[in-house]
N, C-alpha and C positions, 0 to 999 in steps of 0.2 A: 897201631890203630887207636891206642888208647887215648897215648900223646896226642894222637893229630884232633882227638874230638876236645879235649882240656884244651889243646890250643882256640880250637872254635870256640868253647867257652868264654875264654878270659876273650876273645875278642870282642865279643860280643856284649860279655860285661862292660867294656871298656867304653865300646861306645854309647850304651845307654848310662853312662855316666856322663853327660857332656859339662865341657869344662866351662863355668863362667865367665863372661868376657868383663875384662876394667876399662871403666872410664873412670879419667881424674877430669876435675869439671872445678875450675880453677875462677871464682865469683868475685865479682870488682869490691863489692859491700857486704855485709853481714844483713843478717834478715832485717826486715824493713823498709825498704824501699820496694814499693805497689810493683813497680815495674817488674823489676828482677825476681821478686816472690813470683807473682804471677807468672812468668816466663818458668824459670825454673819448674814451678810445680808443673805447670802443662805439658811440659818436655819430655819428666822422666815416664808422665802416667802416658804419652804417647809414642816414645820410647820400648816401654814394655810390653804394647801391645804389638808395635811390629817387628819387635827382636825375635827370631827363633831360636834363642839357647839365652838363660840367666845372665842379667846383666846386671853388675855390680858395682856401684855410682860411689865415689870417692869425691868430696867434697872441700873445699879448701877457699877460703875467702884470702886471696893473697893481696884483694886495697886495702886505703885505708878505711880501720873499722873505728873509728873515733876515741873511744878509751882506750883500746887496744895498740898498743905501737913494737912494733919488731923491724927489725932491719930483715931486705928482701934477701938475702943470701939465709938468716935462718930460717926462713923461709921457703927456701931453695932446698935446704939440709932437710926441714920437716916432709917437705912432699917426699924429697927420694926416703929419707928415714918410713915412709909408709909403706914402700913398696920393697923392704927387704926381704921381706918373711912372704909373700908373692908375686906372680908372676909382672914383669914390665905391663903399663895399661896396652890397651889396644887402643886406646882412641884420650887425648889431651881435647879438653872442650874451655875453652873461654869464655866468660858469659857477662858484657859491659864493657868500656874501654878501658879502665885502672885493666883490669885482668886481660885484656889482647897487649896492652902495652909491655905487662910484665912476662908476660908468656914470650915476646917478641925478642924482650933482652936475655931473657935466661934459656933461651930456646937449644942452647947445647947443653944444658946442665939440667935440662927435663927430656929424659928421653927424646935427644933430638931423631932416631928413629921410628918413632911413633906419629902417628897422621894428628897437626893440630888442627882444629876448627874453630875459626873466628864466630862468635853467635851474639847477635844483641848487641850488635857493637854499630856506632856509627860512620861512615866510612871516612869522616874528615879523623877518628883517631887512629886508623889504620895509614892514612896520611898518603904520599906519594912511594911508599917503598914498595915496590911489587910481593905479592906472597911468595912464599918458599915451595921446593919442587917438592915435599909433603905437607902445603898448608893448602888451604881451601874457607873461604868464609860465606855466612848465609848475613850479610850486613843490611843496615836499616840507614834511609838516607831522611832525616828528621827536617824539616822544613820551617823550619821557626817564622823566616821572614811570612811565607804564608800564614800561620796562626794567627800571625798581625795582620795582615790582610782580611780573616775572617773577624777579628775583633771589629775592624772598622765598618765592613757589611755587618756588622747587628748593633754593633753602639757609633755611627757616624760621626757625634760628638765629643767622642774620645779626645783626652788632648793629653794623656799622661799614662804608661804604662812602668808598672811598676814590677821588675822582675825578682821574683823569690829564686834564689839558687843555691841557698845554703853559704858557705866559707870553707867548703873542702876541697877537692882535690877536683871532682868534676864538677864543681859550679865556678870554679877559677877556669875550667879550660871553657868554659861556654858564654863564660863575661869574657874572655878574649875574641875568640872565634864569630859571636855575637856583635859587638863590637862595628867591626864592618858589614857585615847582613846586614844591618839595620840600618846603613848612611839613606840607604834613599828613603829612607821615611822622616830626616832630622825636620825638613819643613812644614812637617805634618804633626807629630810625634815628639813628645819629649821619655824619654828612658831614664828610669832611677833604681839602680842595681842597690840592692840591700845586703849585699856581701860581706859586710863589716858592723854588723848588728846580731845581735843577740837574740834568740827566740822571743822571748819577753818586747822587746825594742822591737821587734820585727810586729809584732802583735799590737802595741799601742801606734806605731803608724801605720797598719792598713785600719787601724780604728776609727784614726782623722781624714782617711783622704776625700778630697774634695769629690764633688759630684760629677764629671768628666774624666773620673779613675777607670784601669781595669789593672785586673792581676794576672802574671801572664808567671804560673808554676815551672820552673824547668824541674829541679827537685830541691831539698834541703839537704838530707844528710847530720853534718855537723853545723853548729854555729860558728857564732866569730869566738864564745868561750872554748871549744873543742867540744862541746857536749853534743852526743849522737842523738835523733829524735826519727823517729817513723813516722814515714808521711804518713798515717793515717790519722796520729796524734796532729801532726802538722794540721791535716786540711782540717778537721775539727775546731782545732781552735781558732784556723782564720774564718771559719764559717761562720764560728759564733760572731769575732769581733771583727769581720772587714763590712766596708762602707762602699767597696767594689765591688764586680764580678770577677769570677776566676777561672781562667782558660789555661790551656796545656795542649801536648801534643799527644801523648800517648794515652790510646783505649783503658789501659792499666786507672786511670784518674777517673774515667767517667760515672757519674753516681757517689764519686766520692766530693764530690764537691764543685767539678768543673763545670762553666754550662755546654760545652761540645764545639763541636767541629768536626774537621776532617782530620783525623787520627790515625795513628798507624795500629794494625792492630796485633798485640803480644798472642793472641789466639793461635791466628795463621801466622805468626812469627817460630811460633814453638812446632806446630805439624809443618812447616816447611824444614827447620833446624831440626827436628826428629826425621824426616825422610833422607836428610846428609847424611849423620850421622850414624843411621842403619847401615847405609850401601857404605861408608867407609868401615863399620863393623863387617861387612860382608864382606873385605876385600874389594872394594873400587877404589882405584888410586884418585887422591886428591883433584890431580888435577883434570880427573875426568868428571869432576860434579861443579859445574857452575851455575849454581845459584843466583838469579837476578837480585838485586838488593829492592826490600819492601819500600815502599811508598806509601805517603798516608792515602786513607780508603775512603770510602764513603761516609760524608757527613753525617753523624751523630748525635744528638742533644739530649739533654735534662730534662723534660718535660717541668719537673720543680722549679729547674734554675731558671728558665724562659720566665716563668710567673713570678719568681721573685724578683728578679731586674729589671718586670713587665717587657721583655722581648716580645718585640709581636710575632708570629710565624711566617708573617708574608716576608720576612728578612731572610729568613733561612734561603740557601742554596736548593738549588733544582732538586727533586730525590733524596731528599733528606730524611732519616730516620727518625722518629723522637719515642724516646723509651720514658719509664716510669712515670706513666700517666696517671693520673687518678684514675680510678677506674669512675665512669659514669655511674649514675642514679642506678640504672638497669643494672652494672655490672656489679654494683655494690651489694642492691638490696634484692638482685633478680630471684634466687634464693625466698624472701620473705614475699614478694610482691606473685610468684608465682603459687606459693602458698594461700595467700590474700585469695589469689583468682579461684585457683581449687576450691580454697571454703567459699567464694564468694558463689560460687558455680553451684556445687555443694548444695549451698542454700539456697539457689533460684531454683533448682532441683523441686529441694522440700516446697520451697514457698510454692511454684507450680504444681506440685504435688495434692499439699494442702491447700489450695485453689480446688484443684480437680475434686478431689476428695467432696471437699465444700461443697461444689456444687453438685456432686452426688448424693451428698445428704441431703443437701434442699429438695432433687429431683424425689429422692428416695419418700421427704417426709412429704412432699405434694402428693406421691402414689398414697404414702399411707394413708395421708387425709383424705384420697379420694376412694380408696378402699372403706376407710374408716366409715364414709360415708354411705359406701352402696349397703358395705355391713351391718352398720345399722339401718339404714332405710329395711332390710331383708328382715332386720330382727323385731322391727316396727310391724311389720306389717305381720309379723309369725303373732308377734304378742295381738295385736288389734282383731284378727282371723279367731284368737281366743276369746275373744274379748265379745264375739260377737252375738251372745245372746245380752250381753249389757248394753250393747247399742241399741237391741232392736226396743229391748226393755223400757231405755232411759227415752228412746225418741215415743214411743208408745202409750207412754203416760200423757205428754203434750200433745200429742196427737189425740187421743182419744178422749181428753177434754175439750179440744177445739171443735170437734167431730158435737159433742154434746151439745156446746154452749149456742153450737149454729142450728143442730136442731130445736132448741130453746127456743132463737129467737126466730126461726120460720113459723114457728108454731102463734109464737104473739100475734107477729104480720098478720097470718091465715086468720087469727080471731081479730083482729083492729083491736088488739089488746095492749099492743105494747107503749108501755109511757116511756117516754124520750130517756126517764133515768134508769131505768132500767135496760133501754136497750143500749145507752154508753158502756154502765157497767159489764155488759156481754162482752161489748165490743173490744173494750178497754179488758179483760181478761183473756180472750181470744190475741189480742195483739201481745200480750204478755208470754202467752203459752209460746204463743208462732217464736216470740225473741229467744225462749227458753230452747227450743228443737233446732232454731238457729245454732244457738250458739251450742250444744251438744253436738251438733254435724259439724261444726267449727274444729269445736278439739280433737274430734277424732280425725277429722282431714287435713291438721295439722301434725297428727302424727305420721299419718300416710303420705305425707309428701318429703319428697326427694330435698337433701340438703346437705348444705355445706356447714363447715363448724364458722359460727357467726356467733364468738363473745363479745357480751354486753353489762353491764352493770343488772343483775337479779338478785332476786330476796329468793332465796331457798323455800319459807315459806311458803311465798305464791304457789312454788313449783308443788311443794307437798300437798298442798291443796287439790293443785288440779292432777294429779296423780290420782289421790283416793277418788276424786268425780270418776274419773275415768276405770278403775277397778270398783266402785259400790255396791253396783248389780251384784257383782259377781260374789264380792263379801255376805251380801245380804243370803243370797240363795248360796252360800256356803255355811249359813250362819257362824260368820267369824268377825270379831268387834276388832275396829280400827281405832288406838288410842294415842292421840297425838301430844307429846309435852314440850312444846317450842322453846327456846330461849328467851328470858326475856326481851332481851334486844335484839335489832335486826340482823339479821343473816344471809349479808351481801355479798356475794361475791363476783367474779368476773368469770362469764361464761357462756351457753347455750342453752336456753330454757330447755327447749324441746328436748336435745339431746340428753341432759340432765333428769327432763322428767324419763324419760327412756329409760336412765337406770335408775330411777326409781321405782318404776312401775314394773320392770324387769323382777326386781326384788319381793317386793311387794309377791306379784304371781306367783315365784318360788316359797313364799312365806303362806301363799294358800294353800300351792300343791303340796307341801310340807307336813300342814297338819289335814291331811284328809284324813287318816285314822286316828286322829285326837279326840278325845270326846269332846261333845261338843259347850261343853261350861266351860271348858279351858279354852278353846279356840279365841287366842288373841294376835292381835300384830300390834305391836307399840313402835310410835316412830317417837325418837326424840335428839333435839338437835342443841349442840353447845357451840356456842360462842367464847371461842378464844383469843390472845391477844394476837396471833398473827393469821388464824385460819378455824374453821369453822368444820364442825363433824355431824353427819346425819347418821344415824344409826336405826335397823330395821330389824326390832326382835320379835322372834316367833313362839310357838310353843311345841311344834313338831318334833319328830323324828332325830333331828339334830345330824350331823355330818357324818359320815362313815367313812371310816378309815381307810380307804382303798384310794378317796380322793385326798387323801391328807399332802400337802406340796402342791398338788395339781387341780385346784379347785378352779384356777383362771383358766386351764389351759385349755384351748381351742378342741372342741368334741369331747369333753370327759363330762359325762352328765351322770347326778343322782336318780331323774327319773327313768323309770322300762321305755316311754315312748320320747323323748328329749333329744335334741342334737348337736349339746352340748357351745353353743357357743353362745347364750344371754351373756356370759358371767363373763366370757372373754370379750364382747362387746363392749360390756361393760365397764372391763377395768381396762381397756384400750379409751372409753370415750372420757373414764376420770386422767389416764398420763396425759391425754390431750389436753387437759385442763391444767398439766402440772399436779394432779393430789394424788390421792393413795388410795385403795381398798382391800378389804382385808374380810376374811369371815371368823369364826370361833365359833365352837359347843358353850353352851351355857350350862354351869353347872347342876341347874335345877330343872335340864330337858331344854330341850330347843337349840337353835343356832341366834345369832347375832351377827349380821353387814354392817361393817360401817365404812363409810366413804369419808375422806377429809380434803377440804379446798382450802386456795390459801384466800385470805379474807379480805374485801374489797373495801377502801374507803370510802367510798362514794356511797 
């Protein structure tokens, strides 16, 4: 029982070991040629993906490699010398014609039990000898005479092509085989093979060719010195120094310098040559995988190389693809230009914003000013309602002289007394008094009227003036002395009288209510006004009570009043109706008793 489960084991080990399979994979060149890189590498990475067990790639360049020279029998000895120390390959793979050629001679001294696979091979080097009962090939049928055919749809005025093929082993079998392809074009077409020139010499004439040139790449390889080159070193330096354009057959070349065509492509060349080469790792005998041989594909182009030989695109073939394009404006800068629009947006944003905004402040400062208005109209009329035994006072006195001077002169009339100068003189005081109660009804009903802020060029002066007319009564029967020290110069600024005299007289009234329990020697109000170089200050000092600390910060502020019956909002009128003006107001205690207002404007030229 024990045996039989150790046998289960080791079996079981055994197969989770799986053996790796060999491929020898037998290369016409050594690295460097676009074609066969490209091919190769696509192969094994396609390869790997559809193997189900490690595959294990043996690689052997058996053409010729240009420095390199060995006779093909040591070469024979080195492949089998690989395989002594493992297993026979499973799979012999070709890859170019030098390599299907040599694979074909040595094919009983390379594992002739083993499945070969012709790959990348074209089918004139496989030639007429039918494959072997374990060979099988995925070959490429290259069409040169077409490539010339497409030269002449894009450059019509062709008259010269000029074929790069190196001086090795396969640019001698393709100046043969080329050779006839090309009779039916001789009266069209002249062909000049550069097979016997030197990289250098091959470079100074495609430097001169005339302007009816094209260059038609099969590959390089070696020179006519034996010196090996990569085409990629190749197409570089004909890009710098040809005077042509340069065409080719295989995809391998595109972007590398060719302007396109219709190419055959190494891509799908290698996932069809990897699909063989599985199902022959898989056990399918050869001759049960026939692969059609590729054909060139769908036209192709440069988008560079069109512009630099000015190709126009209406030349190209029906369906034609064109790669590396400049990317457009948008595609370049779409990145920055969507950035641009973001902030550009962004900003129409704010500016809309700040639009809005804007005209909510204007809305905003039109209520103020129309509040401002009703506000003080409200605080006009509080203060004038006070004021109103100085009205009745100040109209009183002109009245009750006119009242005399008329019983005066009924009294002359009644006697036929009166002489003509004398009764002028009545007259003529009578009409004075009447101008005087006029214009007393004048200022007070200027203050009780309804109004907008209307700045005008005014003398401060004037204003202080008709301020104290308007408080005198009330001074006088407070017994409190009005003491004015003006500036010498005038004191103009830009503004609204009325609203102006409002906070003066506002003050003013606070400077009487102030000192009601002053004795009455002290009871002073001093106004005095400075002229400075940009703005001009009125200042209203009392002798009172001075400020009390509970309103200290908040002396403007709307309802906080010093006096028991007050309702707090002169001082905020107030110093709402000076920021409408642009100036300042401010209070303080004076240190010797009393408070001091002062208000500051900015100062008018005119």
């Amino acid at each position: 029982m024990a045996l039989a489960c150790l046998l289960l084991l080791g079996a079981a080990s055994s197969e989770a070991q799986q053996v790796a399979r060999q491929v020898l994979l037998l290369q016409s060149v050594n690295r460097g040629n676009l074609a066969i890189d490209q091919f190769t590498g696509n192969f094994r990475v396609e390869l790997d993906q559809r193997a189900d067990t490690p595959v294990n790639v043996v690689q052997v360049v058996v053409g010729p490699a240009g420095f390199v020279a060995a006779s093909e029998q040591a070469l024979v000895s080195y492949i089998r010398s690989t395989f002594v120390d493992r297993p026979d390959p499973d799979l012999i793979m070709s890859i170019g014609g030098p390599a299907a050629v040599f694979a074909r001679e040595h094919r009983q001294q390379l594992f002739p039990g083993t499945p070969l696979l012709f790959a990348g091979v074209d089918q004139r080097y496989l030639g007429d000898a039918p494959l072997g009962e374990n060979e099988t090939a995925v070959a490429i049928v290259t069409d040169y005479p077409g490539v010339v055919d497409g030269i002449l749809q894009l450059l019509p005025e062709t008259k010269r092509v000029f074929m790069v093929t190196g001086s090795g082993q396969i640019g001698q079998f393709w100046h043969l085989e080329l050779q006839d392809a090309f009779r039916r074009f001789h009266d069209r077409l002249t062909f000049v093979w550069l097979t016997d020139l030197s990289l250098q010499e091959t470079l100074r004439r495609v430097a001169s060719l005339p302007p009816d040139s094209a260059i038609f790449y099969i590959t390089f390889g070696t020179d006519a010195t034996g010196a090996a080159y990569a085409d990629q070193r190749v197409f570089a330096e004909l890009q710098a120094r040809t005077k042509a354009p340069l065409f080719g057959a295989l995809g391998a070349y595109l972007g590398a310098g060719i302007v396109g065509g219709s190419l055959i492509s190494i891509d799908e060349l290698a996932r069809t040559t990897a699909d063989a080469a599985t199902r022959l790792l898989n056990g399918t005998a050869p001759k049960h995988i026939n692969a059609p041989p590729q054909f060139r594909g769908q036209p192709i182009f440069d988008w560079r190389e069109l512009n630099r030989w000015r190709i126009p695109e209406s030349r190209l073939p029906a369906g034609s693809v064109v790669r590396y394009r400049a990317p457009s404006l948008w595609q370049q800068y779409r990145s920055t230009v969507l950035s641009a629009a973001a902030a550009l947006a962004v900003q129409s944003l704010l500016i809309v914003g700040l639009l809005y905004q804007r005209r909510e402040r204007r809305r905003a400062e039109i209520e103020s000013l129309r509040n401002l208005a009703l506000a003080a109209d409200a605080s006009r009329r509080q203060t004038i309602s006070t004021l109103t035994g100085s009205i009745a006072h100040e109209l009183g006195q002109p009245l009750s002289s006119m009242i005399h001077n008329t019983q005066a002169l009924q009294m002359m009339i009644a006697a036929d007394g009166a002489a003509p100068e004398t009764m002028g003189e009545i007259l003529s005081d009578i009409r004075s008094q009447g101008a005087q109660a006029t214009q007393i009804i004048e200022r007070h009903r200027t203050m009780l009227r309804h109004r907008q802020l209307d700045k005008t060029p005014i003398d401060l002066h004037a204003v202080i003036s008709e301020g104290l007319a308007l408080v005198a009564h009330d001074m006088r029967a407070r017994q409190i002395e009005a003491v004015v020290n003006p500036a010498p110069n005038r004191c103009v600024v830009n503004g609204d009288q009325v609203l102006l005299q409002q906070v003066l007289v506002n003050l003013l009234v606070n400077a009487m209510d102030a000192m009601a329990e002053t004795a009455p020697a002290r009871r002073r109000v001093t106004i005095r006004t400075d002229v400075r170089t940009a703005d001009v200050a009125v200042s209203v000092r009392d002798a009172g009570t001075g400020l009390p600390e509970h309103v200290n910060g908040t002396l403007f502020t709307p309802f906080v009043t010093t006096k028991a019956n007050g309702l707090g909002i002169g001082l905020a009128i107030a110093r709402t109706i000076i920021d409408a003006h642009g100036g300042t107001i401010e209070g303080r205690d004076n240190t010797e008793g009393g408070a001091t207002f002062t208000f500051t404007l900015r100062r008018s030229e005119l």
